[in-house]
C-alpha positions in Angstrom: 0.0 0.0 0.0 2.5 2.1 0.4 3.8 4.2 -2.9 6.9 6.8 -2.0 9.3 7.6 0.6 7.9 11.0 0.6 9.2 13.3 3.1 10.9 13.3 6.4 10.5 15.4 9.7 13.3 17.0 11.1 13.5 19.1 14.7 15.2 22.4 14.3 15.6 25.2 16.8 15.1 28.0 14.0 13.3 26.7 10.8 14.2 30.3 8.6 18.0 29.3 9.5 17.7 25.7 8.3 15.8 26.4 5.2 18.6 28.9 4.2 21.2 25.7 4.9 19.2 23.2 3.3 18.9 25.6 0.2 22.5 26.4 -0.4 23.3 22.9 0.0 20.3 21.0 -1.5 19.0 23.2 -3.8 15.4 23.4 -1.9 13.0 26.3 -1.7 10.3 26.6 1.0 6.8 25.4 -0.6 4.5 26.6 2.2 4.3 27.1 6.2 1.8 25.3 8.8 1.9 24.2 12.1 1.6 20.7 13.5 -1.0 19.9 16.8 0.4 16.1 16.3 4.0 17.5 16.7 3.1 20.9 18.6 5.5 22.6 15.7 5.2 25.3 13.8 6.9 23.5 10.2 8.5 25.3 7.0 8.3 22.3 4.7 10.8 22.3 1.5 10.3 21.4 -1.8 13.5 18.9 -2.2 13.3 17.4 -5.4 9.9 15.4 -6.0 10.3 15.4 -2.1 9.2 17.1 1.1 11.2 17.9 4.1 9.5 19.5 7.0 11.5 21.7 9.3 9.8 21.6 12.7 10.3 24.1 14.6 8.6 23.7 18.7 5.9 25.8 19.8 5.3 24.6 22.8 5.6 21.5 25.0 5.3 18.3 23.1 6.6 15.7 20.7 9.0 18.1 18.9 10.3 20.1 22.0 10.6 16.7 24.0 13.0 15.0 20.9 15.1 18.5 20.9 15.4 17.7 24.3 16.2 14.8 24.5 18.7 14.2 21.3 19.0 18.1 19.8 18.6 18.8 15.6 17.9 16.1 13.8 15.8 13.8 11.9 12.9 12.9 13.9 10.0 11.3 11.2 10.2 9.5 8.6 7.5 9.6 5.9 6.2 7.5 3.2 2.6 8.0 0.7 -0.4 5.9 -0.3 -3.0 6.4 -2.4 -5.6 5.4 -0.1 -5.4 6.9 3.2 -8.7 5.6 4.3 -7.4 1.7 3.8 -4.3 2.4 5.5 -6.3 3.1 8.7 -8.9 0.2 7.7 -5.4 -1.8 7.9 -4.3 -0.6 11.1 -7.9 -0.7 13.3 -8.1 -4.3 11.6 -4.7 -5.4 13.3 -5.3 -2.8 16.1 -3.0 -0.9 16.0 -3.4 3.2 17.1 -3.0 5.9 15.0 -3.4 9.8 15.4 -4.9 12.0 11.9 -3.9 15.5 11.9 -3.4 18.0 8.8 -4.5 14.9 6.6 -1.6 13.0 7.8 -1.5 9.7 9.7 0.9 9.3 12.5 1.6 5.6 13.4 1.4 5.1 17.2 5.1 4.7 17.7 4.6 1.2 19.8 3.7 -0.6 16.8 7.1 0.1 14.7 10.7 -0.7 16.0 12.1 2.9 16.8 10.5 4.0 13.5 8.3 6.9 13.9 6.3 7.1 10.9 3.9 9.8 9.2 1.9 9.1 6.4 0.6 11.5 3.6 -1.5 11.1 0.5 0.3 10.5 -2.4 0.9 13.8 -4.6 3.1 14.0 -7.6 5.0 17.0 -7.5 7.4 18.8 -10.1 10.8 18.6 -9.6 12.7 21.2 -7.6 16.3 22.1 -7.6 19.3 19.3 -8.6 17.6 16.9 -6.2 15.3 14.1 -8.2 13.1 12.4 -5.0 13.9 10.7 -1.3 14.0 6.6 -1.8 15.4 5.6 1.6 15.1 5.8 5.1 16.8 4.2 7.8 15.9 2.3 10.5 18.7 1.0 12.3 18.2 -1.8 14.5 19.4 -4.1 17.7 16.4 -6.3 17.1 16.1 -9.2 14.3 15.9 -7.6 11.1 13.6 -10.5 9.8 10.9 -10.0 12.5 10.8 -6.3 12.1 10.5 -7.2 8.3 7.8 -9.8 8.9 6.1 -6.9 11.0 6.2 -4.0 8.3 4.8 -6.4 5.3 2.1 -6.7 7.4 1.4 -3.1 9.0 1.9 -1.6 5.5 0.8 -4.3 2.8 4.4 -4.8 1.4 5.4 -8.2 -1.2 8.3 -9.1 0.7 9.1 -11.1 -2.3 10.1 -8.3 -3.8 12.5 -7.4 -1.2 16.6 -7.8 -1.3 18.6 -8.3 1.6 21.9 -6.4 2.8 24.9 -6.8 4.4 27.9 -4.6 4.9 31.2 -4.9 6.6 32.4 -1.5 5.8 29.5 0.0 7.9 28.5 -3.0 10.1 25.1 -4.4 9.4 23.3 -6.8 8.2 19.6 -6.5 7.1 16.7 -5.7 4.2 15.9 -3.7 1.6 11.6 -3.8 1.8 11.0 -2.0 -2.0 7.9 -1.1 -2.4 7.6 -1.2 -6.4 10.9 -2.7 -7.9 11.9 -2.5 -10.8 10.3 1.1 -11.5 10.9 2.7 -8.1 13.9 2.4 -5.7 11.8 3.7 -2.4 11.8 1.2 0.3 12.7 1.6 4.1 16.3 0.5 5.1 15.9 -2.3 7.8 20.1 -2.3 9.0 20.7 -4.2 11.9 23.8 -3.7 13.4 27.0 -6.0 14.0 29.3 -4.3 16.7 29.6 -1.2 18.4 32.6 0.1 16.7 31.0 1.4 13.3 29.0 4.5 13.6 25.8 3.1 13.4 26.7 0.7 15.4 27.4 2.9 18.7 24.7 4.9 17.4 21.7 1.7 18.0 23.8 0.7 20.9 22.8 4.1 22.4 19.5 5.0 21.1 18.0 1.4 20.3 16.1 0.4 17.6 15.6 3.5 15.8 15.5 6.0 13.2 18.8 6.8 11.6 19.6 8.4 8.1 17.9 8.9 4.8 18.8 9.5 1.3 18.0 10.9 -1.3 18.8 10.8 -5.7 20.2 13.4 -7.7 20.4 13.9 -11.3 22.7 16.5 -11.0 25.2 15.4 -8.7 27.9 17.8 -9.7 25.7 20.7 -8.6 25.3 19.3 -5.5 29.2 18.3 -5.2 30.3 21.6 -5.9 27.5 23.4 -3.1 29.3 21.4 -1.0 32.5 22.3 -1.5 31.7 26.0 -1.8 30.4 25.6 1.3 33.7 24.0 2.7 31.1 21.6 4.0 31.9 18.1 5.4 31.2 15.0 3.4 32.5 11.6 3.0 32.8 10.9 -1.3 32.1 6.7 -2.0 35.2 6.7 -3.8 38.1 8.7 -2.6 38.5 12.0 -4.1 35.8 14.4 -2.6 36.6 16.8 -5.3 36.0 14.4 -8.8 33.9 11.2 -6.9 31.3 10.7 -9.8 28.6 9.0 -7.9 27.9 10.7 -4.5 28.5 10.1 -0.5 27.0 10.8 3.0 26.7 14.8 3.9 27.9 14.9 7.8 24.7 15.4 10.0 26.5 18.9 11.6 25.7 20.4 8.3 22.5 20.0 8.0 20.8 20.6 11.6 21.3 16.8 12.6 20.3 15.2 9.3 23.1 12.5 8.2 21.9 12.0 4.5 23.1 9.9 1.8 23.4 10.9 -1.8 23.7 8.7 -4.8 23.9 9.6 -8.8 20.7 8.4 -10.9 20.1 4.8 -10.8 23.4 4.2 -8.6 21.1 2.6 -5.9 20.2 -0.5 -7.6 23.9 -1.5 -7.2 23.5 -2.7 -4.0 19.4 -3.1 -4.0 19.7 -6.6 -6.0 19.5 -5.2 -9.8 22.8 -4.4 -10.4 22.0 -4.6 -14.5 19.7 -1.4 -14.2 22.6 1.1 -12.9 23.5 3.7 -15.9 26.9 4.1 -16.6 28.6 7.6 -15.6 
């Protein structure tokens, strides 16, 4: 049921400061302003590629202030699309499992996931903003069995797990699932990674905040834009290959520039190299 990564939530202490950030760097533009009773936040949400990210900034006590609190800036929601809202919830009260609707938004009670919190919007197809194409990934890093928490999500969110392609890596410490929502013609999925020491930084990051959110990332089809942002900025980023200044695929933006976010970046079509259809990458 589910049809996009479509947007994340992120805690900021000034939203007009991390717009400006996320636009030099991303190429975003603010799209429009609200406020949230569900995250008692007022929210400057950016057009970022196909995608939305909302910039929460607190208004009061609440879900936003209390994750400030508790962990400072950074990526607090992750958010995916359907088409039919109203079966979503039929899903959910059929399992019974809680839910809160607010702005036309569904917020997943956050006992039913594994550390994921998890907002869902109707799906809306947007036009393209900026060197950014769309958000396909985000993370939810793990302690507990990857298969059970897979298991879990087919169910919760009416996924094929046929269609899904496991992971493993020893140069960041996991091992885990890929749970695609519409392979071949879509790369979205959520990241199920769960981790295999403490030493790798996701690893001491689960070991501290348990099953939970971690990362996202997002495509570009103009990845040289965004390289060179980056290094007009003199802002920090790991390449995948070793030169920062001529990588030709992408790399992870350090989560101190952009208010707590850790976000990965890959090159059109680069993602299927390690999401089990290596024959649909594009060369260079």
């Amino acid at each position: 049921m589910l049809d996009r990564c479509d947007r994340v939530q992120i805690a900021v202490h000034d939203a007009a400061k991390a717009a400006q950030r996320f636009g030099q760097l991303l190429g975003s533009q603010v799209a429009r302003r609200d406020h949230s009773r569900h995250l008692s936040a007022r929210r400057t949400i950016l057009a970022v590629g196909e995608s939305e990210f909302e910039l929460c900034e607190p208004d009061g006590a609440g879900l936003t202030q209390d994750f400030l609190s508790r962990r400072g800036e950074g990526l607090m929601t992750a958010g995916y699309c359907t088409a039919d809202l109203d079966g979503m919830v039929k899903r959910w009260e059929g399992l019974g499992i809680g839910y809160d609707r607010d702005n036309g938004q569904l917020y997943l009670a956050n006992d039913a996931t594994f550390g994921l919190p998890i907002v869902i919007s109707e799906s809306t197809y947007r036009p393209r903003v900026g060197p950014v194409s769309f958000l396909y990934e985000t993370t939810n890093t793990l302690m507990s069995d990857w298969r059970r928490v897979a298991a879990v999500y087919a169910g919760l969110f009416g996924l094929d797990p046929s269609r899904f392609s496991e992971i493993g890596s020893e140069r960041f410490g996991y091992i885990g699932t890929l749970t695609l929502f519409d392979p071949p013609n879509r790369l979205d999925r959520i990241e199920l990674s769960q981790v295999t020491d403490n030493v790798h930084a996701m690893g001491r990051f689960a070991h501290k905040h348990g099953d939970s959110l971690y990362m996202c990332y997002v495509e570009v089809h103009d990845w040289p834009n965004v390289r060179q942002r980056l290094l007009d900025a003199n802002a920090r980023y790991t390449p995948r290959g070793s030169d920062p200044v001529t990588d030709p695929d992408g790399g992870w933006i350090h989560p101190k520039e952009l208010h707590g976010l850790l976000l990965g970046v890959s090159r059109t079509g680069l993602a299927w190299d390690w999401s089990g259809r290596e024959e649909l990458v594009p060369p260079v």
